[in-house]
Kinemage of the C-alpha trace (Angstrom):
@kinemage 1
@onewidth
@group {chain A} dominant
@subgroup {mainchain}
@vectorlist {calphas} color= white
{ca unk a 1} P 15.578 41.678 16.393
{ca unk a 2} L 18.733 41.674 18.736
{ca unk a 3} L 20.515 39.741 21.364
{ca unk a 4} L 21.565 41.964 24.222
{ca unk a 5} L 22.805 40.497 27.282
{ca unk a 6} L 23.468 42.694 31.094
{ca unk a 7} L 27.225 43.549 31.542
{ca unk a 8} L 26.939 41.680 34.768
{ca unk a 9} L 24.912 38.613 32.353
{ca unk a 10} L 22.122 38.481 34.518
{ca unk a 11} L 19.940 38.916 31.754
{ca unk a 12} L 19.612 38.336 28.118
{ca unk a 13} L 17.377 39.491 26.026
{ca unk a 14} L 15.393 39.727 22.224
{ca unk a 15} L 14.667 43.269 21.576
{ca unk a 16} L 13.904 45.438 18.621
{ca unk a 17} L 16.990 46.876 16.429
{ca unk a 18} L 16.425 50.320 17.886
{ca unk a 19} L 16.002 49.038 21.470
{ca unk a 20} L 19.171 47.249 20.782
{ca unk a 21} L 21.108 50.557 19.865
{ca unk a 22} L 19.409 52.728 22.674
{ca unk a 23} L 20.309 49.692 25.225
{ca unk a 24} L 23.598 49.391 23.843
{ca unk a 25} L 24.758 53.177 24.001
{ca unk a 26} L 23.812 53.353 27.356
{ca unk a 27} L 26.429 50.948 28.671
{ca unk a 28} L 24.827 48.431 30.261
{ca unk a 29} L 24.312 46.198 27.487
{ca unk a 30} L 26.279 44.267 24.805
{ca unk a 31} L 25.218 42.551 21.520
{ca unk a 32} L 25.774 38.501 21.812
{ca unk a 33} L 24.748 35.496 19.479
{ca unk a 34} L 21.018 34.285 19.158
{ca unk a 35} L 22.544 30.994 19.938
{ca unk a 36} L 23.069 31.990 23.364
{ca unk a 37} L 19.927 33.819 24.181
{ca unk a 38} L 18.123 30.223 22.757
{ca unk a 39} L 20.590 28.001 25.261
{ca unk a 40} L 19.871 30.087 28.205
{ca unk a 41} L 16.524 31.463 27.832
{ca unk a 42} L 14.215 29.761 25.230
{ca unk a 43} L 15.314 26.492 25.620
{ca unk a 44} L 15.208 26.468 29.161
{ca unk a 45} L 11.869 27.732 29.483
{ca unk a 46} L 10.678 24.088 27.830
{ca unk a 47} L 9.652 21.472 30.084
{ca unk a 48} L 11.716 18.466 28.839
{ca unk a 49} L 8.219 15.994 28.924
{ca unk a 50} L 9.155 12.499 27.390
{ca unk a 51} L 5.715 11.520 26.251
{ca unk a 52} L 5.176 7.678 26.009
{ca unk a 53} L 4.744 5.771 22.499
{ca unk a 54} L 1.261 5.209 21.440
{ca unk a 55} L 0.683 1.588 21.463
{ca unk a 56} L 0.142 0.336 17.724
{ca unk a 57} L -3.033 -1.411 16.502
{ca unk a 58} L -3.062 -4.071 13.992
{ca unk a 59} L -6.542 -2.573 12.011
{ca unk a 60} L -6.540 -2.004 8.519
{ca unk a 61} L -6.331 1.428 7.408
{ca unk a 62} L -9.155 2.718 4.892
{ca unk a 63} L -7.256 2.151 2.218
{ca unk a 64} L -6.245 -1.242 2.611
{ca unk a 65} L -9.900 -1.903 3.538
{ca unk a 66} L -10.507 -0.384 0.133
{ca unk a 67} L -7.779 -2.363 -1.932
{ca unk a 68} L -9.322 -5.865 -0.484
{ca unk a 69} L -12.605 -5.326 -1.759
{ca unk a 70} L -11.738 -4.129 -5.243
{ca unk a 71} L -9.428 -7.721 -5.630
């Protein structure tokens, strides 16, 4: 897989190697960095959701619950 962004970098890209060379002989492509295409493609596609803590309960787990009984 290949990085190929627009000449006028409108749009990047993932594409297959030979997609890549067919896209890139035709001129209106170039090769760039996977770092980019994840920066301003992948990455923006996430929604940044900030998910609240769980609140923590004081109950024994199993094996705690386990350990107590055997002493």
């Amino acid at each position: 897989m290949k990085c190929m962004m627009s000449v006028d970098e409108k749009h990047i890209r993932r594409v297959t190697d030979a997609k890549a060379s067919e896209l890139y002989h035709e001129g209106g492509w170039r090769y760039v960095s996977k770092s980019l295409w994840k920066e301003r493609v992948r990455d923006v596609e996430k929604p940044n959701e900030e998910k609240p803590t769980k609140t923590k309960s004081n109950k024994m787990s199993k094996a705690q619950k386990r350990h107590k009984r055997k002493s």
